[in-house]
C-alpha positions as CSV (number, residue, x, y, z in Angstrom):
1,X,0.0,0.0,0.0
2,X,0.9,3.8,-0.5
3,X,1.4,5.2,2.7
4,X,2.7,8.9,1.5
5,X,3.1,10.5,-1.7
6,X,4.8,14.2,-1.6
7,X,5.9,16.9,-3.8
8,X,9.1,19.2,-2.1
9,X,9.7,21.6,-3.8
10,X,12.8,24.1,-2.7
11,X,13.0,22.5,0.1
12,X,9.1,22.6,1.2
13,X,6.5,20.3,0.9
14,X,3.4,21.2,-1.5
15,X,0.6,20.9,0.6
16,X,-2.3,18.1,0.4
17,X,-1.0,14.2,-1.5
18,X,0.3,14.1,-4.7
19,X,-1.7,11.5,-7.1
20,X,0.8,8.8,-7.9
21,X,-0.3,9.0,-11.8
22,X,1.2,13.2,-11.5
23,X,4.3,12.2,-9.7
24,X,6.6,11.8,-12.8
25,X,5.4,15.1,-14.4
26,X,5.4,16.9,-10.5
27,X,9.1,16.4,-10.0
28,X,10.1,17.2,-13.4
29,X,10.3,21.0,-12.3
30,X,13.3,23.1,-11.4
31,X,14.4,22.3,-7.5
32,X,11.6,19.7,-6.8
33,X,11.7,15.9,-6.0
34,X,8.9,13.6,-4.7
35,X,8.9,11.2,-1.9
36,X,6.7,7.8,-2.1
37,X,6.2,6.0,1.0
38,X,4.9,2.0,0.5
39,X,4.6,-0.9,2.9
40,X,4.7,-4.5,1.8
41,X,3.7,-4.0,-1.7
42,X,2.3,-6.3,-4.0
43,X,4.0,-6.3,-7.7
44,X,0.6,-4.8,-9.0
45,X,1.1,-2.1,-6.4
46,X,4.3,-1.6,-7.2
47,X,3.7,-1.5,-11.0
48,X,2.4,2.2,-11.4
49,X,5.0,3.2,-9.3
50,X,8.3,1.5,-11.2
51,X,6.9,2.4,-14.7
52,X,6.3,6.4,-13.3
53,X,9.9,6.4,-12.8
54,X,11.3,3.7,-14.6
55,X,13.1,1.5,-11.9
56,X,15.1,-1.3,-12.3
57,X,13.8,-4.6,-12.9
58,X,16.4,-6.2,-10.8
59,X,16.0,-3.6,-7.8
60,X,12.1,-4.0,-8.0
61,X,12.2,-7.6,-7.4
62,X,14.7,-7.3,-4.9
63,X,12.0,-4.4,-3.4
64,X,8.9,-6.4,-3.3
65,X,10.4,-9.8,-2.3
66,X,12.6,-8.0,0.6
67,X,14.8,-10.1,2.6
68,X,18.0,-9.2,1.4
69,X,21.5,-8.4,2.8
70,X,21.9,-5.0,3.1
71,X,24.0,-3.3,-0.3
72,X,24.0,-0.4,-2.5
73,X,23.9,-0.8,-6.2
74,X,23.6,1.6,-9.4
75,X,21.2,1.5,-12.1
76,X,21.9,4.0,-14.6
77,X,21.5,7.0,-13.1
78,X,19.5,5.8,-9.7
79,X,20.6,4.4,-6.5
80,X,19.0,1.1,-4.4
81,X,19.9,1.0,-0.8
82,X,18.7,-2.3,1.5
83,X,18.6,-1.5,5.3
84,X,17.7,-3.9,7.8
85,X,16.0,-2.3,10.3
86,X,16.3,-3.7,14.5
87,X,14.0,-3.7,17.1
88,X,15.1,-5.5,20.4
89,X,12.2,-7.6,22.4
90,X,13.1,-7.8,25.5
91,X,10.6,-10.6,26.7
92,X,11.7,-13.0,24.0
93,X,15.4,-11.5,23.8
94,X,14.9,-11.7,20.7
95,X,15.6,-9.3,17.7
96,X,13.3,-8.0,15.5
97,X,14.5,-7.6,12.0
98,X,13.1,-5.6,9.0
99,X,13.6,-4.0,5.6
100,X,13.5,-0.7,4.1
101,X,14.6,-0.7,0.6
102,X,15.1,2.9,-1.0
103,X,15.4,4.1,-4.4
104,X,17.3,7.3,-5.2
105,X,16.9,9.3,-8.0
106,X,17.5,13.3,-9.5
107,X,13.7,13.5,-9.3
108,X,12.2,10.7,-6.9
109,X,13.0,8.9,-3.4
110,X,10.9,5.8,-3.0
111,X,11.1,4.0,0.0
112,X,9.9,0.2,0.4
113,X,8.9,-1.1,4.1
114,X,8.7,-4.7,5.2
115,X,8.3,-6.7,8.1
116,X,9.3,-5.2,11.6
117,X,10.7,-2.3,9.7
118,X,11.1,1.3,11.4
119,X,7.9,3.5,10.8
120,X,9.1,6.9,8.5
121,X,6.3,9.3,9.6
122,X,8.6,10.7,12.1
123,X,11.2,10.8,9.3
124,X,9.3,12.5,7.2
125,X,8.1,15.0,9.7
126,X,11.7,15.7,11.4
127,X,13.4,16.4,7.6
128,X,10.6,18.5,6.8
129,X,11.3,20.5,9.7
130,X,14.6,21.9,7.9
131,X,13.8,22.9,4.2
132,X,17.4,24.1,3.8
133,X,18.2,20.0,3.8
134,X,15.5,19.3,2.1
135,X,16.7,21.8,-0.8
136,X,20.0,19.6,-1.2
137,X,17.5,16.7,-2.9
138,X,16.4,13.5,-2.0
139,X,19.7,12.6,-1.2
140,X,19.0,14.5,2.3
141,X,15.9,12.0,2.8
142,X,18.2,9.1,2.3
143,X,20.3,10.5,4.8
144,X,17.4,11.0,7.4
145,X,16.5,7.1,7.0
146,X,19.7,5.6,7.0
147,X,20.8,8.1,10.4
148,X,16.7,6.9,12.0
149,X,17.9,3.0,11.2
150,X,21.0,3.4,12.7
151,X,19.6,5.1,15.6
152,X,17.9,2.3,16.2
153,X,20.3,-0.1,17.0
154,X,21.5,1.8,19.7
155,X,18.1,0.7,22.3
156,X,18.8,-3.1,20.5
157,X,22.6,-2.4,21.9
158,X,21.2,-1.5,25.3
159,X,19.0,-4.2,25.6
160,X,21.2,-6.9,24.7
161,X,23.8,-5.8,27.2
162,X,21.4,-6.1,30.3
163,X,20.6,-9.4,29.6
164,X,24.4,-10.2,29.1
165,X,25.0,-8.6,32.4
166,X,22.0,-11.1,33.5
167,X,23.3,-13.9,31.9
168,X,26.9,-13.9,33.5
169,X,25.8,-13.3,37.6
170,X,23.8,-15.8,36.8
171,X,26.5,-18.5,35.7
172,X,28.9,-16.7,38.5
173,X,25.8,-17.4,41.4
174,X,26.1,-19.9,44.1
175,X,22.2,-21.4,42.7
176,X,23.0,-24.4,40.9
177,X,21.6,-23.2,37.5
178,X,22.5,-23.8,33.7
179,X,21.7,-20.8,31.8
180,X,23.4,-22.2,28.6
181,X,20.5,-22.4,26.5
182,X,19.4,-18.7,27.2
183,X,23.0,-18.2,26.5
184,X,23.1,-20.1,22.9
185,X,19.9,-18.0,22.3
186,X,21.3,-14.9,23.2
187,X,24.5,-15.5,20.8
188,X,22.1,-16.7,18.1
189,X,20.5,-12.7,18.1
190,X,24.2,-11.2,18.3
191,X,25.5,-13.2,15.2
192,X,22.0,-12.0,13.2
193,X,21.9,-8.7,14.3
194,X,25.5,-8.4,13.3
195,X,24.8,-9.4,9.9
196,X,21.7,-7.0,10.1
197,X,24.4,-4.5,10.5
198,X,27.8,-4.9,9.2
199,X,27.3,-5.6,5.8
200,X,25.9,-1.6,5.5
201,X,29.3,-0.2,6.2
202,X,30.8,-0.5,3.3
203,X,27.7,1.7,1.1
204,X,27.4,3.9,4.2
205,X,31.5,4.8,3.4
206,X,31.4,4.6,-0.2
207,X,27.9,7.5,0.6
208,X,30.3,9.5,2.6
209,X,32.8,9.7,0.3
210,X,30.9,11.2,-2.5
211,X,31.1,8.2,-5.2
212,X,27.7,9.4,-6.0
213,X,26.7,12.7,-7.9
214,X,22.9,11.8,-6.6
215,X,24.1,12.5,-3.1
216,X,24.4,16.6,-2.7
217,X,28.4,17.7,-0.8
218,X,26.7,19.7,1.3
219,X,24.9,16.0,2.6
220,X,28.1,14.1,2.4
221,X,29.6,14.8,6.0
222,X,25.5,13.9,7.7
223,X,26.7,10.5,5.9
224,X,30.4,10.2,7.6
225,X,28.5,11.0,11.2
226,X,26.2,8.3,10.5
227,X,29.1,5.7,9.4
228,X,31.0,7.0,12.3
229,X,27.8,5.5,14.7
230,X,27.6,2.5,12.6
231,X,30.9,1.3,13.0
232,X,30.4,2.2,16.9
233,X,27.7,-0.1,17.2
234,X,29.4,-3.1,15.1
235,X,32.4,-2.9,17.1
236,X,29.5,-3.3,20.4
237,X,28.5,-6.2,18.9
238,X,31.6,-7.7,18.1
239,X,32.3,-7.1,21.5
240,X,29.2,-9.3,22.8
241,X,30.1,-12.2,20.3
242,X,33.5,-12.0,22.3
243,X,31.5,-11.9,25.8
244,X,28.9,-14.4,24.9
245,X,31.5,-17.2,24.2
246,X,33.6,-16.3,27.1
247,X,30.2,-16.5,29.3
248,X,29.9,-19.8,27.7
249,X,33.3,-21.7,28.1
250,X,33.1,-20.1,31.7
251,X,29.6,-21.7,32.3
252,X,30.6,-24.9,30.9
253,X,34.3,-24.6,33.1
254,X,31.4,-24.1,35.9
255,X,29.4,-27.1,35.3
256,X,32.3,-29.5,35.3
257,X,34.0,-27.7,38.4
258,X,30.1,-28.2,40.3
259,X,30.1,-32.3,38.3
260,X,33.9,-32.6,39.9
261,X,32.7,-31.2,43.6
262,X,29.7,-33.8,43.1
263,X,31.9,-36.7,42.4
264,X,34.0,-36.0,45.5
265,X,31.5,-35.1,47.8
266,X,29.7,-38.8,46.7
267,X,33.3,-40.6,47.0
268,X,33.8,-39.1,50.4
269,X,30.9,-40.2,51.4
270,X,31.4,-43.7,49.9
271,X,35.0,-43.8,51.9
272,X,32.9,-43.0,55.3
273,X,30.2,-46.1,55.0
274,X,32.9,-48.4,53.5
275,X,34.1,-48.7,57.5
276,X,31.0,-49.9,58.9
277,X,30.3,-52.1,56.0
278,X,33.6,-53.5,56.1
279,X,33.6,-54.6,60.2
280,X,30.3,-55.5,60.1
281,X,31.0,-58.2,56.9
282,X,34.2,-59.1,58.9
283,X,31.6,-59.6,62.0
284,X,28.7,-61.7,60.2
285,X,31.3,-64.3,58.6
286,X,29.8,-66.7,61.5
287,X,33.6,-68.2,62.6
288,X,33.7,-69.5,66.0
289,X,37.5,-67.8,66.6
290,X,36.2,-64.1,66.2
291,X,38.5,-61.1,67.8
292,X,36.2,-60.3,71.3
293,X,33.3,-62.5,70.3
294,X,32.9,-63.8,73.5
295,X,33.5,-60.5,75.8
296,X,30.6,-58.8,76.8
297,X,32.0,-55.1,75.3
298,X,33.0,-56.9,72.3
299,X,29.7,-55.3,70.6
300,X,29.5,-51.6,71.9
301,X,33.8,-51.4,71.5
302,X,32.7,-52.3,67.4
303,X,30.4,-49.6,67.5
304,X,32.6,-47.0,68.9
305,X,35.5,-47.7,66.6
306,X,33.2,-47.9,63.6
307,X,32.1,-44.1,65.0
308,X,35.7,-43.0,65.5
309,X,36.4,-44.0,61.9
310,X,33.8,-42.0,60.7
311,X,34.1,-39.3,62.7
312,X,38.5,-39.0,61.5
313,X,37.1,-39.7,57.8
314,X,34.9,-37.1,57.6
315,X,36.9,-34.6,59.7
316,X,39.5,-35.3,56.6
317,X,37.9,-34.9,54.1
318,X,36.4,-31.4,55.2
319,X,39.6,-30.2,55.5
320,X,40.5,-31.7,52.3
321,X,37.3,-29.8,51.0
322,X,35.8,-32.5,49.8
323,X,32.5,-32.0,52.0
C-alpha cells in the first residue's frame, strides 16, 4: 500500500498528497523531488510506481520480495539501498529484524517497508522541519532514514547488554543453574543482528565519500556522522560475540568444576560407609575364633570404633574440601 506520496519543492512540501499518476510530471520541475512511502507492496502495487519512474527490474524484485542483505547498487542513473532495520524484544530477547529498501533518484526517493521495519512518519516530519536539507535533494531523505535506522540499533545495543549482564551473575551465582540455553539463544540474536548490521558499512563509506553525484556535498559529512555510529555499534556487537563465548566456556568450566565437587562429595561419602560395612561383613562371617566375640564389650567397643572412623574420615575430608 501507498502510505505517502509528496511533492518538495525548494526544500518545502506542496501541501495536500500528490496522485501517484502526476508524480513523474510533479518532479520534473526546477528544484523539486517527490517522496513515495509504500509498505509490503504487491507487484501490482508496485507496477504504477516502477513504470512512473522507470526502476530497475532487478531492484524491484529485490523491493517487493525484501529479505536481502543490506547493499547499494547503481542503475543507470538511480541508486537502491537495503537496510535492515532492529527492534530488540526484550521478553523473547529476541531481535526483531526488517527492511526498508530505497530508491534514489534526481527526481524521486521511493522508499519500500517490510516486516518489523522502522515506521518513517517521524522521518518525514523531522526532515521536513529543515527545508534548507530538504533543498539539497532526495539525497537528504536518504540520509534522514539511513541516520533513523542506525539510531535504532542503539536501544537493540542496550538491551542486549542487560541481559548479558543477567546472563553472566547468573553462571557466576552460588544457585545451581545452567543458563546455557538462554546463553546459545542470546549468541544466536548477536550473530544476526551483526549481519543486520555490518554488511551496510561498506555503502554507508562509499555515501560519505561522495562516489555518487545523486548524493548533494553539502549532505556528504550527515553521511560520515552516521558511518561513524555505525561502526560504533558493530564494534559493540563484536564485542558481545567475544562476551557471549567467554560466558559460555566459563559456564561450561562451571558445570564440570560443580560435576567434579559432586563426584567428590559422593566418594567421600562412599569412603565414610565403607568402615561400617567393612567390620560389620568381617563380623557376620559366622567363625567361631572371632576377635572379642565372647567379651561382653566386644559389641558396643565395634560400635565406637566404627564411629571413631567415621568421625577422623569425615573430619579429613572437610579439611581436604571435599564436604
Amino acid at each position: 500500500m501507498i502510505v505517502d506520496c509528496a511533492l518538495y519543492e525548494h526544500g518545502r512540501r506542496r501541501a495536500g498528497r500528490l496522485p501517484l499518476e502526476l508524480a513523474g510530471k510533479a518532479a520534473s520541475d526546477d528544484g523539486a523531488f517527490v517522496w513515495i512511502g509504500l509498505y509490503e507492496p504487491t507487484p501490482e502495487e508496485f507496477d504504477a510506481v516502477t513504470r512512473e519512474f522507470e526502476l530497475h527490474p532487478l531492484a524491484v524484485e529485490d523491493a517487493i520480495k525484501a529479505h536481502q542483505r543490506p547493499k547499494l547498487e547503481t542503475y543507470e542513473e538511480s541508486l537502491f539501498l537495503v537496510l535492515k532495520t532492529a527492534r530488540y524484544v526484550d521478553p523473547e530477547e529476541v531481535v526483531a529484524l526488517g527492511d526498508i529498501m530505497v530508491f534514489v533518484g534526481r527526481e524521486f526517493i521511493v522508499t519500500v517497508r517490510h516486516g518489523e521495519a522502522s515506521e518513517l512518519k517521524s522521518v518525514r516530519q523531522r526532515v521536513e522541519c529543515h527545508p534548507e536539507l530538504l533543498a539539497c535533494g532526495p539525497g537528504a531523505v536518504l540520509h534522514a532514514i539511513v541516520d533513523h535506522v542506525v539510531d535504532d540499533y542503539f536501544p537493540v545495543i542496550e538491551g542486549i547488554e542487560v541481559d548479558i549482564e543477567e546472563v553472566e551473575k547468573e553462571v557466576f551465582s552460588h544457585a545451581r543453574t545452567n543458563p546455557v540455553e538462554r546463553i546459545y539463544k542470546l549468541k544466536r540474536e548477536v550473530l544476526e543482528f551483526y549481519q543486520a548490521a555490518a554488511p551496510l558499512s561498506e555503502p554507508l563509506q562509499r555515501l560519505a565519500r561522495g562516489h555518487y553525484e545523486l548524493i548533494h556535498e553539502d549532505v556528504r559529512d550527515y553521511f560520515r556522522d552516521v558511518y561513524d555510529h555505525l561502526l560504533r555499534t558493530i564494534a559493540e556487537i563484536n564485542n558481545f560475540r567475544d562476551l557471549l563465548t567467554s560466558v559460555l566456556e566459563a559456564n561450561l568450566t562451571q558445570v564440570s568444576v560443580r560435576q567434579n565437587d559432586d563426584m567428590r562429595k559422593i566418594s567421600a561419602w562412599v569412603a565414610i560407609a565403607v568402615v561400617p560395612t567393612a567390620i560389620a561383613g568381617i563380623y557376620g562371617m559366622n567363625f567361631k575364633n572371632m576377635p572379642e566375640l565372647k567379651w561382653g564389650f566386644g559389641y558396643p567397643l565395634a560400635l565406637v570404633v566404627i564411629l571413631l572412623l567415621c568421625v577422623a574420615l569425615y573430619r579429613f575430608f572437610r579439611r581436604a574440601g571435599w564436604l
